[in-house]
DRENNU-860262 format. One line per 3 residues: their letters; for each residue x, y, z of C-alpha. Coordinates in steps of 0.02 Angstrom, whole numbers. Layout:
% residues N
A> X Y Z ~ ... .
% end
This chain:
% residues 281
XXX> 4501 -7817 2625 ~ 4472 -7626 2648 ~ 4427 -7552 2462 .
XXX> 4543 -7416 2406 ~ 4467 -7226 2453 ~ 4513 -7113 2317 .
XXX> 4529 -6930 2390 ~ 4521 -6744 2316 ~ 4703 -6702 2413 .
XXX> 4855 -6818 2465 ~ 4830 -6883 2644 ~ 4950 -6936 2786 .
XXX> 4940 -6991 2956 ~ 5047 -6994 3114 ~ 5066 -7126 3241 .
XXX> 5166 -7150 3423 ~ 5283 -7302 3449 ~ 5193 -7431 3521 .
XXX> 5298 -7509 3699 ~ 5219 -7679 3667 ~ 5230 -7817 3551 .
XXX> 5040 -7829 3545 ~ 5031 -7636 3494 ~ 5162 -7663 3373 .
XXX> 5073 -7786 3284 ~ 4910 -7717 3315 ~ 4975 -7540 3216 .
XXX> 5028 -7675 3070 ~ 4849 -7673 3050 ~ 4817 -7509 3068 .
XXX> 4963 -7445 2926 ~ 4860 -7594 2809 ~ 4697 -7503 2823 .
XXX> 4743 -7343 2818 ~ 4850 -7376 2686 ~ 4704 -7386 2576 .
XXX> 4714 -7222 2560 ~ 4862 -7200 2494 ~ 4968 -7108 2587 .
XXX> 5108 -7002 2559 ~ 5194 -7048 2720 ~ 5165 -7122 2905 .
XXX> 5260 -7009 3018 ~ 5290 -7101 3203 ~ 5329 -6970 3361 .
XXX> 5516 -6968 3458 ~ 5487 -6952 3638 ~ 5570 -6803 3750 .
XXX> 5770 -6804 3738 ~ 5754 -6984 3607 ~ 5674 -7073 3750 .
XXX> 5556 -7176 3607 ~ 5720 -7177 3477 ~ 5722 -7359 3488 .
XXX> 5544 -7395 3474 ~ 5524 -7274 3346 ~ 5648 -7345 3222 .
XXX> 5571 -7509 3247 ~ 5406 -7434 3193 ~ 5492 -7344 3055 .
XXX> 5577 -7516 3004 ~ 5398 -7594 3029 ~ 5303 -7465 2897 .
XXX> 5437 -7499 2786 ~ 5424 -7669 2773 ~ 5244 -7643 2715 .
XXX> 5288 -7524 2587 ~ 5235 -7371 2644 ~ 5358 -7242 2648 .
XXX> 5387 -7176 2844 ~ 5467 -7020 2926 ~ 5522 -7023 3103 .
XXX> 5509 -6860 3176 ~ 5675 -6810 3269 ~ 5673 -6666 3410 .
XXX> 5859 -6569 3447 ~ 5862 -6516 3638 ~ 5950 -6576 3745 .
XXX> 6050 -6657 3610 ~ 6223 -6666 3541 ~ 6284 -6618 3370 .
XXX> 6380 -6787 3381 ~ 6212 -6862 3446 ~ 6119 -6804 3293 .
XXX> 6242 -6861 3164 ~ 6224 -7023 3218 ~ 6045 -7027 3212 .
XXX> 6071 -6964 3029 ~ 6184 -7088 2996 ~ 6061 -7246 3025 .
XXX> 5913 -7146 2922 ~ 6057 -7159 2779 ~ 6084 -7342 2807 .
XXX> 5887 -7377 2824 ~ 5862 -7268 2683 ~ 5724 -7155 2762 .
XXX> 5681 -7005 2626 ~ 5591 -6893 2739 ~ 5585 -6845 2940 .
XXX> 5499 -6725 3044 ~ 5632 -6603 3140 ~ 5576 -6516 3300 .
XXX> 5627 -6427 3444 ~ 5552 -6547 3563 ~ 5527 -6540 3753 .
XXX> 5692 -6565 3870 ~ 5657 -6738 3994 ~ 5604 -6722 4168 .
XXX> 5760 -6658 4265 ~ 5873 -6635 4122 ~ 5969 -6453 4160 .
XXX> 6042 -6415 3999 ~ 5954 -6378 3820 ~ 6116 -6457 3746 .
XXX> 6185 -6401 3573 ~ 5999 -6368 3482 ~ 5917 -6218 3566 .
XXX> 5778 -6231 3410 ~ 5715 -6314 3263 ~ 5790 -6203 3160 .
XXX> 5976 -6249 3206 ~ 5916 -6457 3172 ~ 5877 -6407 2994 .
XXX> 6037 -6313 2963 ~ 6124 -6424 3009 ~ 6026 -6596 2930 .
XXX> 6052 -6480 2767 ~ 6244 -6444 2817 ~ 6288 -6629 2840 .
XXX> 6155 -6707 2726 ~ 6112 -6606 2564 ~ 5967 -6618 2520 .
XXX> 5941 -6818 2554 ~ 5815 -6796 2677 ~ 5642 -6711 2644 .
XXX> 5614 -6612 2801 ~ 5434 -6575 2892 ~ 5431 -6459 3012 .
XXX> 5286 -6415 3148 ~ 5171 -6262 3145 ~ 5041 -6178 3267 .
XXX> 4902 -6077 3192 ~ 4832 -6033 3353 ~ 5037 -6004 3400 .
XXX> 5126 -6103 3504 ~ 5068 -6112 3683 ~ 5250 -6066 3731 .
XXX> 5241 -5919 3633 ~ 5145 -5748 3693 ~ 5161 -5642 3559 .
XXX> 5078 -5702 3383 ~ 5209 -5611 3296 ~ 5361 -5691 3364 .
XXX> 5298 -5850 3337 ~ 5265 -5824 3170 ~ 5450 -5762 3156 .
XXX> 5522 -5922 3228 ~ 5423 -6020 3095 ~ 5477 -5914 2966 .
XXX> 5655 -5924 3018 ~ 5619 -6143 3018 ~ 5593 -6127 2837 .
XXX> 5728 -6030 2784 ~ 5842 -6146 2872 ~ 5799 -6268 2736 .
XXX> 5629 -6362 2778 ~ 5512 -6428 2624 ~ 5340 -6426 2706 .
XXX> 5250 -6400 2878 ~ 5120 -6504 2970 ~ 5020 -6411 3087 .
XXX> 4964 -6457 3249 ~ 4790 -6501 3251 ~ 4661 -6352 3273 .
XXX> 4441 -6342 3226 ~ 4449 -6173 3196 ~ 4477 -6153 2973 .
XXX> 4503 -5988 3000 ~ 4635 -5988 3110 ~ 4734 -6095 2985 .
XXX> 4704 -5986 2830 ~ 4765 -5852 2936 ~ 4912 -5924 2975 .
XXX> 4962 -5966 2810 ~ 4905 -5787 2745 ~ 5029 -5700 2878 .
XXX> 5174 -5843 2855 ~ 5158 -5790 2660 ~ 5186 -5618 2679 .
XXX> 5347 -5668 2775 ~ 5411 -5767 2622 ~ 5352 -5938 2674 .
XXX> 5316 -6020 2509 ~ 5321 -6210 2541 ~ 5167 -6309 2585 .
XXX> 5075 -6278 2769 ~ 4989 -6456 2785 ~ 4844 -6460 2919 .
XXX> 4860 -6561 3060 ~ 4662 -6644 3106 ~ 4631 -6733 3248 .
XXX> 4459 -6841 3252 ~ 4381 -6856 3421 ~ 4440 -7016 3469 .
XXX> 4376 -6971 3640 ~ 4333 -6795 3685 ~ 4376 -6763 3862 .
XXX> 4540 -6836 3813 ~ 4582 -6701 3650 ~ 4474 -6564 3755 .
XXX> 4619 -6583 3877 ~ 4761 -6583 3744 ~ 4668 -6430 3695 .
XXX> 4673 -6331 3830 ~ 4834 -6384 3846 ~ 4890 -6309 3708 .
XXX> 4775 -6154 3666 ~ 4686 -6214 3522 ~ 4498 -6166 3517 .
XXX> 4365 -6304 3521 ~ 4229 -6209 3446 ~ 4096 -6179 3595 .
XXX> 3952 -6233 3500 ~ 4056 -6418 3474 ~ 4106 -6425 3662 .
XXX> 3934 -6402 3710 ~ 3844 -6520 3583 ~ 3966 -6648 3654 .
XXX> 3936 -6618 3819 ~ 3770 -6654 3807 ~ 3795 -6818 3748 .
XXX> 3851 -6852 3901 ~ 3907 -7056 3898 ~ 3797 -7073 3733 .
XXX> 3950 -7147 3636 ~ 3863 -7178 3479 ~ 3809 -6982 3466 .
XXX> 3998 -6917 3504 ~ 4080 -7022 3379 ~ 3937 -6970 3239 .
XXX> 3959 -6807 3288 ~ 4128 -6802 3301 ~ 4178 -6878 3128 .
XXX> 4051 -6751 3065 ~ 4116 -6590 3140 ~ 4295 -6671 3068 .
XXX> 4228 -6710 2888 ~ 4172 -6534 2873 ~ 4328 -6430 2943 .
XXX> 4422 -6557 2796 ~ 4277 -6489 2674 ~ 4329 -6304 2706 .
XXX> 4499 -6349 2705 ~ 4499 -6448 2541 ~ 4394 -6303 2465 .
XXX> 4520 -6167 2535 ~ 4671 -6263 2418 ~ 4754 -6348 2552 .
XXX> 4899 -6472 2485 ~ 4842 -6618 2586 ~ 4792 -6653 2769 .
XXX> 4885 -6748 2901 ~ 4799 -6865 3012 ~ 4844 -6881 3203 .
XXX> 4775 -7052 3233 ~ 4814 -7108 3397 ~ 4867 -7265 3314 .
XXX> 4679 -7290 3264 ~ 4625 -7315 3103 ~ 4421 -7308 3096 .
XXX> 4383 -7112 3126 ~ 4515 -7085 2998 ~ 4444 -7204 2878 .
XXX> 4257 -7149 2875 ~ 4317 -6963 2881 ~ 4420 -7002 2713 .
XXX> 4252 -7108 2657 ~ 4142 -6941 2665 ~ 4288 -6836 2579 .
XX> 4328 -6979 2459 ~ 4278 -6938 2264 .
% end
């Protein structure tokens, strides 16, 4: 049994919705280790147009049952008002607390955005027809969305997310500190005064996040891309590496006051782990 990590900030961590039984059970595992650290939440991802919704309520139902509280996150295009209520409906009757609303991406060869153009019309209308029930997450990009072109727009979108009635933001995963204290500096002087959580992402494998980077325009810093390109296939380098580029970036973080730090784990517990291990107190 995994000995409980005590750590200077709140934690959480974020998982996709396994399509097997054997990766169902497999994340059982997973939510018992990492639960050593005790979370706040587990939030589990909603495929394009509520392709996953299934899969992720099963998830959702899975963390439950291991007493860990769980927020599904829940994207609006493509969607119907109707659609949405009924999703609301079963996290009443499963008595889910929390969820992460997004915008989301429409499916392959779907025409129409439906009645959600953007996040901020989910959360007026979870708060319309729910009160304040549900605890609402909401994403945000402090190197901007990769969408977006102009910084300030962006940061007027988020703004207008929070207004609508959101409690906290988890942003997506970045290795620049800078960049996040930025972002939270510019989203105050709009009036943003709930938490900005930041999003981490260990290198689980690098080409694989260098491509979710690029991606997405967040900066790997060059000195990191290059140290781990020179380890070439020396797997035992990149992971050390790795978790200690991560540990650090938390270290800033923690010092700068952040209010926790989110995990994307790739439903993989061990970087997570011995990053929270160097962090612990």
């Amino acid at each position: 049994m995994t000995s409980p990590i005590t750590l200077p900030v709140p934690v959480s961590f974020e998982f996709y919705p396994p399509n097997t039984d054997a990766g169902s059970e497999k994340l059982k595992t997973v939510v018992k280790e990492l639960g050593t650290t005790g979370p706040e939440f587990f939030s589990v991802t909603y495929g394009a147009g509520g392709s996953t919704r299934d899969r992720t309520m099963s998830t959702v139902a899975d963390i439950a049952a291991l007493g860990f509280e769980a927020a599904p996150h829940l994207s609006c295009i493509g969607s119907t008002r109707a659609g949405i209520a009924e999703i609301l409906a079963t996290y009443r009757a499963r008595d889910i607390k929390r969820m992460v609303a997004l915008r989301g991406d429409l499916p392959s060869g779907t025409a129409t955005a439906g009645e959600f153009r953007y996040a901020s019309e989910l959360i007026a209308f979870v708060r319309e027809t729910q009160g304040k029930t549900l605890r609402i997450e909401v994403a945000a990009y402090p190197e901007y969305h990769p969408q977006q072109r102009y910084a300030k727009r962006d940061l007027e979108f988020f703004a207008r997310k929070m207004k609508a009635g959101a409690d906290a933001a988890i942003t997506q995963f970045f290795y620049n500190p800078d960049a996040y204290f930025h972002f939270v500096d510019e989203a105050r002087l709009l009036g943003v005064e709930a938490p900005i959580v930041p999003g981490i992402m260990p290198f689980h494998n690098y080409a694989r996040i260098a491509q979710f980077a690029q991606r997405d325009g967040i900066e790997i810093p060059r000195w990191v891309a290059l140290k781990m390109e020179g380890y070439m296939d020396d797997a035992a380098s990149v992971r050390a590496f790795g978790i200690e580029v991560v540990t650090r970036l938390c270290e800033r973080l923690i010092a700068g006051g952040v209010p926790s730090i989110h995990f994307y784990t790739l439903n993989q517990s061990a970087l997570a782990l011995e990053v929270c291990r160097n962090l612990a107190c």
